[in-house]
C-alpha positions in Angstrom: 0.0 0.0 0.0 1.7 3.4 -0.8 0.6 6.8 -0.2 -2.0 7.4 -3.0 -3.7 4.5 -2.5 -7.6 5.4 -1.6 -7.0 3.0 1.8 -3.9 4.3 2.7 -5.3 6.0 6.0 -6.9 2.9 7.1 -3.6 1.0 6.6 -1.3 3.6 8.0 -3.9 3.9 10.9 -3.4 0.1 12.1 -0.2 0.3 11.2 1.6 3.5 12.4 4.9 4.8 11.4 7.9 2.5 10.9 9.9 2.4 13.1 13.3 3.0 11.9 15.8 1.1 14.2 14.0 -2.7 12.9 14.7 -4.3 16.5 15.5 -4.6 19.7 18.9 -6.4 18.6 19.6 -3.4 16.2 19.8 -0.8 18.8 21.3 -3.2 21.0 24.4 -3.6 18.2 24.4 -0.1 17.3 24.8 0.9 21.1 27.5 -1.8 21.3 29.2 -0.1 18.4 28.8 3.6 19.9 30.6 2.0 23.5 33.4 0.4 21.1 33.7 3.8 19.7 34.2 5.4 22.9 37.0 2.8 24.1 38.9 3.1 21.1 38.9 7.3 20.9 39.6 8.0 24.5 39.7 11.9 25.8 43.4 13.7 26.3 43.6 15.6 29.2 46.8 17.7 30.1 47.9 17.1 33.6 51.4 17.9 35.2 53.7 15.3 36.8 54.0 16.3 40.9 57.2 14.4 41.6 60.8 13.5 40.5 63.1 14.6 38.2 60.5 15.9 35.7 58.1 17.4 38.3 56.0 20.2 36.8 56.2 19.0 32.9 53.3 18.5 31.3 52.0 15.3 29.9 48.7 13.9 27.9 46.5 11.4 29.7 44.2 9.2 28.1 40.6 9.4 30.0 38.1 7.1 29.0 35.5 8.8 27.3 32.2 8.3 29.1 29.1 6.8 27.4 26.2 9.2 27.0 22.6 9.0 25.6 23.3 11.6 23.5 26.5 10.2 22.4 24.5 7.6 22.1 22.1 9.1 19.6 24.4 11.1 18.0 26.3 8.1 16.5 22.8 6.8 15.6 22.2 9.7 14.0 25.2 8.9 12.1 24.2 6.0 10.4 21.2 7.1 9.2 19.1 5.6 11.6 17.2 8.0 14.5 18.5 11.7 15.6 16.2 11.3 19.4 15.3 8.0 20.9 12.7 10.4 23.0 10.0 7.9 21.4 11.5 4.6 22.2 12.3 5.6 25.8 9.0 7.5 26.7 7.8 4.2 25.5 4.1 6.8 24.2 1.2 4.5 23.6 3.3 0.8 24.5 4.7 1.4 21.0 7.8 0.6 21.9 7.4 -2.1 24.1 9.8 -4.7 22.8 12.7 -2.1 22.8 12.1 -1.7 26.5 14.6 -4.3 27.9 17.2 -3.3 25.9 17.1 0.4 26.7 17.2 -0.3 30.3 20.4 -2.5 29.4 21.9 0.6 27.6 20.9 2.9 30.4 22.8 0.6 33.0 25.8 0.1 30.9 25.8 4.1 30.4 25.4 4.8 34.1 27.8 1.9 35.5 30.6 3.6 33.1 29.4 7.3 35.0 29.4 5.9 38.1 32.6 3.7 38.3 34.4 6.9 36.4 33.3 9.0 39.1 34.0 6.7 42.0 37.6 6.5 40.7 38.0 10.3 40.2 38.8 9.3 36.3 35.5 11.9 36.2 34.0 14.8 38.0 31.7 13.2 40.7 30.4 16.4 41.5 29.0 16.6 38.0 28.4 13.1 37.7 26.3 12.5 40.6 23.7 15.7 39.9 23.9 13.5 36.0 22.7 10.3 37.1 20.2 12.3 40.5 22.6 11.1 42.8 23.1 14.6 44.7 22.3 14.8 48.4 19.1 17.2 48.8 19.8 20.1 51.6 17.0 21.8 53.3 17.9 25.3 53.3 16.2 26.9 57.1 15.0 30.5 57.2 15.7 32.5 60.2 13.6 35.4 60.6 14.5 38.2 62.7 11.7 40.0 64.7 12.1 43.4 65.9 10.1 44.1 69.1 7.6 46.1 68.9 7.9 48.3 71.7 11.2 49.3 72.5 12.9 48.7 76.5 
């Protein structure tokens, strides 16, 4: 059925849009690709050596670059396949159902890399922890000062 067929609507109504990422097992490989990706184009950071003989030069570190949901969807993006996975993770009307397990895969992988970066200083864990809502909440008190009415 294409679009100028007379029961087009009726088909595209049972039938909704395609969905471009086919399966499950599609986004699963393509996110497998994006975390391969990441491991093999780590970030440089400049840092200085503290001690020895060649205190104070400076010198490139290798930090592992950390896994992202838009890092994610960017390199989905680049192969043609979805810009946003907004759809598939708001899950809107169950129709994405079957791609439900394996975004809560990705979304552990993404936050175990976070996390254990973090928990190892490799990354900020200030920054980190308000990413993945792990910030302590602090009640902020209000003192009010009252000036007597009448004076002594």
């Amino acid at each position: 059925i294409r679009k100028g067929d007379p029961n087009y609507w009726q088909w595209r109504k049972n039938t909704g849009k395609p969905k471009k990422i086919k399966n499950p097992q599609e986004l699963w490989e393509a996110a497998c690709d994006c975390f391969q990706w990441c491991d093999d184009n780590p970030m440089a950071k400049q840092d200085f050596i503290r001690g020895g003989d060649s205190a104070g030069a400076k010198v490139d570190l290798d930090i592992p670059r950390p896994y992202t949901w838009q890092g994610l969807e960017s390199h989905l993006d680049d192969m043609g396949l979805v810009s946003k996975l907004d759809d598939y993770r708001a899950n809107k009307d169950k129709s994405y159902e079957k791609y439900q397990d394996v975004l809560t895969r990705i979304g552990r992988v993404i936050n175990d890399r976070k996390y254990v970066g973090a928990a190892t200083n490799i990354y900020n864990a200030g920054f980190i922890s308000k990413d993945l809502g792990l910030t302590e909440k602090v009640e902020q008190h209000t003192t009010i000062v009252e000036q007597p009415l009448f004076g002594d």
